[in-house]
BAMI-373826 format. One record per residue (C-alpha): residue number from 1; x, y, z; residue in three letters. Coordinates in nm, 4 decimals, always signed. Last residue first. Layout:
// residues N
ATOM  resi         X         Y         Z  resn
ATOM   NUM         X         Y         Z   ALA
...
This chain:
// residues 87
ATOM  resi         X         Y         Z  resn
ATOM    87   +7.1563  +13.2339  +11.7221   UNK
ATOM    86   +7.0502  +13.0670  +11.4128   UNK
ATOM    85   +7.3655  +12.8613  +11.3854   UNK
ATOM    84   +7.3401  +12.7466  +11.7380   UNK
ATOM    83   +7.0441  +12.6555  +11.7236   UNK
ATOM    82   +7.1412  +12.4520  +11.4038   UNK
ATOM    81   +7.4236  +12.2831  +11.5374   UNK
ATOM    80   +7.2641  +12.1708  +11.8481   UNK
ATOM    79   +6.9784  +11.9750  +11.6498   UNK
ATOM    78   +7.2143  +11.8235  +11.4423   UNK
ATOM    77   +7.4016  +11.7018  +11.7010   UNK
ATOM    76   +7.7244  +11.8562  +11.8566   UNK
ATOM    75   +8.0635  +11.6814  +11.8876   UNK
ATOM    74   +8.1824  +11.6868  +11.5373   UNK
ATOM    73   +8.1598  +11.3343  +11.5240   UNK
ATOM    72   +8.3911  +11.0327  +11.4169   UNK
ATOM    71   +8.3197  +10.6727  +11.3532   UNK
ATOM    70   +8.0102  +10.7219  +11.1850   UNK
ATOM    69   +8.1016  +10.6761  +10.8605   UNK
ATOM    68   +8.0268  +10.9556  +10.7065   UNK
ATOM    67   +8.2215  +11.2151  +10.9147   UNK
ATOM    66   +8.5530  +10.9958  +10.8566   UNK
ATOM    65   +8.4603  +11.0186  +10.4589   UNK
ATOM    64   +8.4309  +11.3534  +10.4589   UNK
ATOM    63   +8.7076  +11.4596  +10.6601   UNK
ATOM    62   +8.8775  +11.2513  +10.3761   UNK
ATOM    61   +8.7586  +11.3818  +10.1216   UNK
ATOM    60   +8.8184  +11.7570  +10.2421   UNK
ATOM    59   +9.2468  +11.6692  +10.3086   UNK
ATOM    58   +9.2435  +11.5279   +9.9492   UNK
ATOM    57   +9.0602  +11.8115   +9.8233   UNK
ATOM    56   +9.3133  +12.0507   +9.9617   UNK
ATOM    55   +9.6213  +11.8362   +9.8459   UNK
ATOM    54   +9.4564  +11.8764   +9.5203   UNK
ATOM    53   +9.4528  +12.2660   +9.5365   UNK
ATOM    52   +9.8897  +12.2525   +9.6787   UNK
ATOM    51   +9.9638  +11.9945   +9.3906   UNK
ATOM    50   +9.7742  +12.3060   +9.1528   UNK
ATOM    49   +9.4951  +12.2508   +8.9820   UNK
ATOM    48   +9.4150  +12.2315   +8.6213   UNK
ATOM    47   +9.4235  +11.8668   +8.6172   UNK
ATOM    46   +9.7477  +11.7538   +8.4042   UNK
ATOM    45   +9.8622  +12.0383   +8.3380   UNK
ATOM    44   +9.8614  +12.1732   +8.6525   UNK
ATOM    43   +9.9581  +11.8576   +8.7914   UNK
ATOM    42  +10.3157  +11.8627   +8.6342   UNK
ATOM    41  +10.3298  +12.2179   +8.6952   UNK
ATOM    40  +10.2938  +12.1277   +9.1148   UNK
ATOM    39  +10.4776  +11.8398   +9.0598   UNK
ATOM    38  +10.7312  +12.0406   +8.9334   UNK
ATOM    37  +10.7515  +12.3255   +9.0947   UNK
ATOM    36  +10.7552  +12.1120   +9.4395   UNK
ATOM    35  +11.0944  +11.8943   +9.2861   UNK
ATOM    34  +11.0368  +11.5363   +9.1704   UNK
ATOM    33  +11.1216  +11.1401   +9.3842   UNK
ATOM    32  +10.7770  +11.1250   +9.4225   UNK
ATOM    31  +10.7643  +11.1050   +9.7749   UNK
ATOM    30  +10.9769  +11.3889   +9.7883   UNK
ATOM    29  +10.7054  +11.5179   +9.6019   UNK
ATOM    28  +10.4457  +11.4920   +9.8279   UNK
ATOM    27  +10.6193  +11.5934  +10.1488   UNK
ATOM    26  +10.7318  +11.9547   +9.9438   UNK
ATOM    25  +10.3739  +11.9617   +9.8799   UNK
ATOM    24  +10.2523  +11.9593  +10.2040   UNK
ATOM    23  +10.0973  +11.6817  +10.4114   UNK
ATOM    22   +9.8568  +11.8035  +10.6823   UNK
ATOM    21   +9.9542  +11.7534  +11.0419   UNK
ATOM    20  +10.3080  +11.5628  +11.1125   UNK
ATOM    19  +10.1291  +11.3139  +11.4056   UNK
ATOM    18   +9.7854  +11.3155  +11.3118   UNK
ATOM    17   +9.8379  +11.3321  +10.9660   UNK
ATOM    16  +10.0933  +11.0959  +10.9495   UNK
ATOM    15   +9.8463  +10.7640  +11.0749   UNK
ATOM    14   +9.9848  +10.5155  +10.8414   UNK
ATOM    13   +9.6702  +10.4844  +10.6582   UNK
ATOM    12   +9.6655  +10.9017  +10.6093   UNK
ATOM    11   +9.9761  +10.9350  +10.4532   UNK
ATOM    10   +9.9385  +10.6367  +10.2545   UNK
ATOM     9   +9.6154  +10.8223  +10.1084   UNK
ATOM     8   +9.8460  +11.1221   +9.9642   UNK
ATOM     7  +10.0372  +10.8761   +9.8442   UNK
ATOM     6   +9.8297  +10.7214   +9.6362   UNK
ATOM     5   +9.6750  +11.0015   +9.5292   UNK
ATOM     4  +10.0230  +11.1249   +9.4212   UNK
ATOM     3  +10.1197  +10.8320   +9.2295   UNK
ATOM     2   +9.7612  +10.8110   +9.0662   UNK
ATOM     1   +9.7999  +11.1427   +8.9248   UNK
């Protein structure tokens, strides 16, 4: 589990995801040096979620933490999101 959140969060430091887009599973596990199925089963086990349901919560953690720190904006305020919400 540690191997694969770490390189989940190499992808990221190097910059991948804005060049490749989100890493998949098949990315991940070459990484690894295993097949998909078995990383996938490996982590099943391991977690109860699929490599593909991790990946996920990587990729939401990370928006996250960009959002949080200020850095990065969704390009409306708070006040424009929610008139826009109610309208």
């Amino acid at each position: 589990m540690t191997k694969f959140n770490g390189s989940l969060s190499a992808y990221f430091e190097k910059g991948d995801g804005n060049e490749k887009g989100f890493p998949t599973v098949n990315y991940v596990a070459s990484r690894l040096n295993l097949s998909p199925q078995y990383l996938s089963d490996l982590l099943k086990q391991e977690t109860g979620k699929t490599a593909l349901e991790l990946i996920h919560l990587h990729l939401i953690s990370e928006a996250k933490n960009l959002l949080v720190a200020g850095e990065r904006s969704i390009g409306v305020s708070p006040k424009e999101y929610k008139s826009q919400l109610l309208n």
